[in-house]
N, C-alpha and C positions, 0 to 999 in steps of 0.2 A: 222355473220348473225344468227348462232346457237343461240348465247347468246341473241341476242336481240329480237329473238322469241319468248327464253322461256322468257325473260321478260313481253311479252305482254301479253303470255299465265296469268303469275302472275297477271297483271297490272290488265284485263281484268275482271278478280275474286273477285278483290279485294270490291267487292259489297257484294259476296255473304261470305268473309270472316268475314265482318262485321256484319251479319245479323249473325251471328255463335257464334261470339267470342265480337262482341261489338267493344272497339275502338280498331281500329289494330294500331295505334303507338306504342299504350301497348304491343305490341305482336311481330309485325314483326321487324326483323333486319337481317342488313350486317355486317359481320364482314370480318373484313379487319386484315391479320395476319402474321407477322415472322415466321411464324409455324417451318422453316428451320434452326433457330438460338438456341436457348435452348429449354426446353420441358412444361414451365408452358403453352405456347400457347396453346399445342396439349390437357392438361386437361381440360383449360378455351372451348376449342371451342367443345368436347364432352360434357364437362355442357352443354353446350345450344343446342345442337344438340342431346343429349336425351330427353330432356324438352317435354311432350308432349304439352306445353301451349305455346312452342315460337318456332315461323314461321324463321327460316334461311332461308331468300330469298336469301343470296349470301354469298358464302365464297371466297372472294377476297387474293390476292398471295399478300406480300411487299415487300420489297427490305431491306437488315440490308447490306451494302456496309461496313458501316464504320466498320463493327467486322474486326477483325484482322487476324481472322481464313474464311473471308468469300470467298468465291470461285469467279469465273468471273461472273458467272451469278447467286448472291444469290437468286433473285426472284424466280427461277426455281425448288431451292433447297426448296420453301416455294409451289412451285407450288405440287410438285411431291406430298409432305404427305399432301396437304391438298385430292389431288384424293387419297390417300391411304386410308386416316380418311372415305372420303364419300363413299368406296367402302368397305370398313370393316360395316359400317352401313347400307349399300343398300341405299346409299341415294344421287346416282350419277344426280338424276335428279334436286337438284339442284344444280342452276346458279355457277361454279365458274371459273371467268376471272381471266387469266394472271393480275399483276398491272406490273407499272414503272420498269425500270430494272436500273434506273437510278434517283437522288433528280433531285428536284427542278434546274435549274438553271437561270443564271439573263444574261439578254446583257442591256438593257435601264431599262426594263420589267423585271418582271419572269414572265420565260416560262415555260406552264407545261408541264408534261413527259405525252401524248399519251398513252394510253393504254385499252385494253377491261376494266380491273376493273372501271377505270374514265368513258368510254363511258355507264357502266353499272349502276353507283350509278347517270347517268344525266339521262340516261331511265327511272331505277327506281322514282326516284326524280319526274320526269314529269311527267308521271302515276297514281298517285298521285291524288285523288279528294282536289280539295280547302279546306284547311283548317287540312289535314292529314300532320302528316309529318314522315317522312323517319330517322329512328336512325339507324346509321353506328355507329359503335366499332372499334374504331383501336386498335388493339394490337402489333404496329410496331410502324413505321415510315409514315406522315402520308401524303407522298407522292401521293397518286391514289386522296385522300379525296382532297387535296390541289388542285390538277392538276384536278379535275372534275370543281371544282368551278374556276376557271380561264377560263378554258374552255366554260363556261355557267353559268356566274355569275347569273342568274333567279334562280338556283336552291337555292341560300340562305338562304331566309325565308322557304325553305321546308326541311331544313335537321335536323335534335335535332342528335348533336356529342357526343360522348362519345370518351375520350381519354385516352389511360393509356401511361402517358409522366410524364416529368417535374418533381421536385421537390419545395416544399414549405413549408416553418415552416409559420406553420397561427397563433402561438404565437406572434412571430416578424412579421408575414407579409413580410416572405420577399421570392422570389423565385429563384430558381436556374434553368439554364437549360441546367448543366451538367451531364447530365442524358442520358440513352443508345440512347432509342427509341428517342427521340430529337434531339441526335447529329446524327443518320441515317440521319435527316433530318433537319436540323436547319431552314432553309430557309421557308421549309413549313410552319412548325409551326409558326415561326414568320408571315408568313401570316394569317393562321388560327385566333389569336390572334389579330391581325389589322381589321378583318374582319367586321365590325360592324354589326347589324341584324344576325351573325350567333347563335346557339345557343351550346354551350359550355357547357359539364359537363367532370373536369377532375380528374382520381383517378390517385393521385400522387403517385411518389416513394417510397416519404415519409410516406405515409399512406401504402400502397398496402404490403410494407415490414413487415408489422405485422402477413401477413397471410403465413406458411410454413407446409407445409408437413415434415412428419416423413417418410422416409424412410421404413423401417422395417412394419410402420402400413400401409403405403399405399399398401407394397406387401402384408402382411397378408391381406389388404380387396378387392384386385383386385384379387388378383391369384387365376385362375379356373374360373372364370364368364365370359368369352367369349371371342375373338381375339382383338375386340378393345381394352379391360383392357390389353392384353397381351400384343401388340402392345407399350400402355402407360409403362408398366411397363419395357419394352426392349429396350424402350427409354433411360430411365432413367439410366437402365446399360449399355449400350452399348456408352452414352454420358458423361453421370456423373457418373462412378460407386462408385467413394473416396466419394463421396457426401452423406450424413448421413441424411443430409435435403435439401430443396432445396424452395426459396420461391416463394410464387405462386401468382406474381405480375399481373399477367393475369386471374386466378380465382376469384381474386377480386373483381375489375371490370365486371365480369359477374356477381357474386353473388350476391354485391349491385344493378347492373341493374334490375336483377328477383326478390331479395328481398328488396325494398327499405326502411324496418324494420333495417337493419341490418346495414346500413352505413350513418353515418349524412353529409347533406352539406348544405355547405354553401357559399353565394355569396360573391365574393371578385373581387379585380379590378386587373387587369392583369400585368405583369411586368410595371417598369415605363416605360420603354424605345419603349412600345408597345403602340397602340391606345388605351386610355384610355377610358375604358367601365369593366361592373362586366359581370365575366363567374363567373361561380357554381364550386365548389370545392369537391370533397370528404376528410374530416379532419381526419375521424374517423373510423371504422369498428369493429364487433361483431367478433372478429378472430374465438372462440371459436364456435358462433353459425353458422358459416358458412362452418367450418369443420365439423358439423353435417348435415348441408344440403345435402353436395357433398355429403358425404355418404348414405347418404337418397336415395337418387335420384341413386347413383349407385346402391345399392339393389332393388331400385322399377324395373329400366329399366331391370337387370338382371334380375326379377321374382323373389327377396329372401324376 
């Protein structure tokens, strides 16, 4: 009941957000997160959550089942540091629902997995004045996004997707989808994909792999600027310490969302074996100048 309060509280606003800021698609987003599985989620979701220019209506929990290190209940483990991230920032008032604790699964149907995160992107979704629409970010598995729209297929034409999945050489044209966040979920995704009228922008593996932190220079530019950088950076040892670099397959996709200078797309038609229709691709990305952004933006939020 809490969560779909503060939704309405959000929903309600969303008039005078506009009158502020101009078009809020440009502006507001959920993001939907592994945060519990490796560490690029936890940088990607402070990019956007320092932002003074972008609204995080909801940081949604996902489920990563299929890692082989993952515990009984991964989503919990995605649950826990996303309230850690928002409470490091003071920034517990917003919305973040539990997601699935469990994929996709089929009996005649797929059936979706239940969950506040899905009940919360079909509020949001509906709140929504004609003609706005709702961009959700997965950086998981894309289980909550899958199982809302099953749930209430109306929200369709109101959602603009961002996915960090899949793999594809858009040389050959041709896609892969043995890829982490994918196999979390295969089922979903292949729905997602079937979907028609959805709207689809995905930064692949293939692309997103270009952008990697250094180790050494990430601690030399976080250390000392405040508990959430210390937080990130304790991550990082305490997960991956052997780890010299690490890529930041989820920064990506944030980067090109806020900077859409920085990463080129392009429209392409979906595996064969999927409803044939074009979703939007990310091919390309500025590696160089997006590792000067994040730092950017870390010195401004610090005050340096």
């Amino acid at each position: 009941m809490l969560v779909i309060f503060v939704a309405y509280l959000i929903v309600r606003n969303i008039s005078l957000f506009q009158e502020l800021r101009g078009s809020l698609s440009e502006l507001m987003v959920i993001i939907d997160t592994d945060s519990g599985n490796e560490m690029d989620d936890l940088y990607a979701i402070v990019r956007a959550l320092t932002d003074p220019d972008v609204e995080v209506a909801g940081l949604l929990s996902s489920q990563w089942n299929f890692h082989k290190d993952s515990p009984d209940s991964s989503v919990m483990i995605s649950q826990k540091i996303n309230e850690e991230i928002l409470t490091l920032l003071n920034k517990t008032h917003i919305p973040h629902p539990v997601g699935a604790t469990e994929m996709i699964r089929f009996s005649e149907e797929p059936q979706p997995q239940p969950s506040e995160a899905a009940d919360y992107i079909i509020t949001m979704a509906n709140g929504l004045p004609s003609g706005e629409k709702l961009k959700v970010i997965t950086l998981g598995a894309t289980t909550n996004l899958t199982s809302a729209i099953l749930m209430d297929s109306s929200i369709i034409p109101k959602l603009d997707c961002y996915i960090m999945g899949l793999k594809y050489n858009h040389i050959n044209r041709v896609w892969d989808k043995n890829e982490f966040n994918t196999r979390n979920d295969l089922d979903a995704m292949d729905i997602l994909l079937n979907t028609n009228n959805l709207d689809i922008t995905i930064m692949t593996a293939t692309t997103s792999m270009d952008l990697k932190f250094n180790k050494q220079e990430t601690f030399n530019k976080l250390s000392g600027k405040g508990d959430i950088w210390d937080y990130l950076l304790e991550r990082w040892d305490k997960k991956f310490p052997e780890h010299e670099e690490w890529i930041m397959w989820d920064v990506a996709i944030i980067e090109a969302i806020l900077n859409p200078k920085l990463a080129t797309i392009r429209e392409v038609y979906t595996p064969p074996e999927n409803t044939r229709r074009k979703i939007k691709v990310y091919t390309s990305i500025k590696t160089d100048a997006m590792l000067k952004d994040y730092w950017k933006m870390v010195d401004k939020f610090s005050g340096n």
